[in-house]
C-alpha positions as CSV (number, residue, x, y, z in Angstrom):
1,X,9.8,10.3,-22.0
2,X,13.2,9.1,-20.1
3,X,14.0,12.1,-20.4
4,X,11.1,13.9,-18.6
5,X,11.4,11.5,-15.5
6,X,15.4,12.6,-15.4
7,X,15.0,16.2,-15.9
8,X,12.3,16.7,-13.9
9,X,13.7,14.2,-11.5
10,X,10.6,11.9,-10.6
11,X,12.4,8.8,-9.6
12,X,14.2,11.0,-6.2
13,X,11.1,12.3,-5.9
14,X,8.9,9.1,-6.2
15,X,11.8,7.7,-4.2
16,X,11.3,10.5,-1.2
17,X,7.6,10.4,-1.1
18,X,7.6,6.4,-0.8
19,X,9.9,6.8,2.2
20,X,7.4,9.2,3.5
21,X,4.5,6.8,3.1
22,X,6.3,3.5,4.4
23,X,7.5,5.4,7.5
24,X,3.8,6.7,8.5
25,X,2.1,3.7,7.2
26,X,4.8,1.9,9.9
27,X,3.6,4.5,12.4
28,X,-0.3,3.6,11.3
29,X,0.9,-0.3,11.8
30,X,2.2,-0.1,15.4
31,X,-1.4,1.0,16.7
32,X,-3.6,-0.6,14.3
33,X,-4.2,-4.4,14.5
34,X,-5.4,-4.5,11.0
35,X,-2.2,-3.8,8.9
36,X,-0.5,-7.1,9.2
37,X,2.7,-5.4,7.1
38,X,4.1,-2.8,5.4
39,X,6.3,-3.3,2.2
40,X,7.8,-1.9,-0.8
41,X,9.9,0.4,-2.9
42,X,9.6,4.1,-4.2
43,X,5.6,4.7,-4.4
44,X,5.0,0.5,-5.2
45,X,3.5,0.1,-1.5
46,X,1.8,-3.4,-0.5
47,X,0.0,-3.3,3.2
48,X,-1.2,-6.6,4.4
49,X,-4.6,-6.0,6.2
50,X,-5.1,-9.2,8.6
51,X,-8.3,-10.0,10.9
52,X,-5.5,-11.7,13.2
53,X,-1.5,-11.2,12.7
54,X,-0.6,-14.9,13.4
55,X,-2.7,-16.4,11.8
56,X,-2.2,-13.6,8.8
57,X,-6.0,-14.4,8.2
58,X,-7.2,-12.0,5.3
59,X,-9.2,-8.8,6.7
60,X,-11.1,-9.5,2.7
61,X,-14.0,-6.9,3.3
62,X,-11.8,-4.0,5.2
63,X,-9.6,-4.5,2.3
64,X,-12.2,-4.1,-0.2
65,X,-13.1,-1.0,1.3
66,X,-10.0,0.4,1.4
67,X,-9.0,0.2,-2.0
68,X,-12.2,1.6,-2.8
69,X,-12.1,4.5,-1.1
70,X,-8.2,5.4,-2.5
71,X,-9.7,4.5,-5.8
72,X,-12.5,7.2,-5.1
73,X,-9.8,9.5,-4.4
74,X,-7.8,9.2,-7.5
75,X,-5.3,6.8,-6.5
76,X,-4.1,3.5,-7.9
77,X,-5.0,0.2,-5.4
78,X,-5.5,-3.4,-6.1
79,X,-6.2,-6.1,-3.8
80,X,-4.3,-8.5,-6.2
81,X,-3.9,-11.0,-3.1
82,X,-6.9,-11.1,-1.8
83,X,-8.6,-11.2,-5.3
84,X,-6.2,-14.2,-6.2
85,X,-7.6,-15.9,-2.8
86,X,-11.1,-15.9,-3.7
87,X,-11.2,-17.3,-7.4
C-alpha cells in the first residue's frame, strides 16, 4: 500500500489540492461572516463556522447542515467540535 501512495504520488497531490482548498476556503472567509477560521494540512481541513467571530459562538445548525450536504455528496465531514459541545 506505501507503495501505491509513492508511486502514484498521492501525498503531493493530496498536498496540492489542500492548498487549493485552504486558499479558496480563505477567499470564501473574507466575505462570509460564518466561517470563523480556516485550518489545516494536505486534505485534513477544519473550518470554524461562528454566529459571531468574537465571541466564536457556535453557528451549531449551519454546521449541521453543512456537513450534511458534503456527506450527501460523497465527502468525508464531522462536526467533532460541535458534537463534543452538546453531550
Amino acid at each position: 500500500m506505501l507503495d501505491v501512495l509513492r508511486d502514484e504520488g498521492l501525498r503531493d497531490r493530496a498536498l496540492r489540492v489542500g492548498r487549493y482548498w485552504m486558499t479558496e476556503l480563505k477567499k470564501l472567509q473574507e466575505c462570509n461572516r460564518l466561517i470563523g477560521d480556516v485550518r489545516g494540512s494536505g486534505l485534513f481541513l477544519g473550518i470554524d463556522l461562528v454566529r459571531d467571530r468574537e465571541t466564536r459562538e457556535p453557528a451549531t445548525e449551519q454546521a449541521d447542515y453543512v456537513v450534511n450536504r458534503l456527506r450527501e455528496c460523497g465527502i468525508l465531514a464531522g462536526d467533532g467540535w460541535a458534537a463534543s459541545q452538546r453531550d
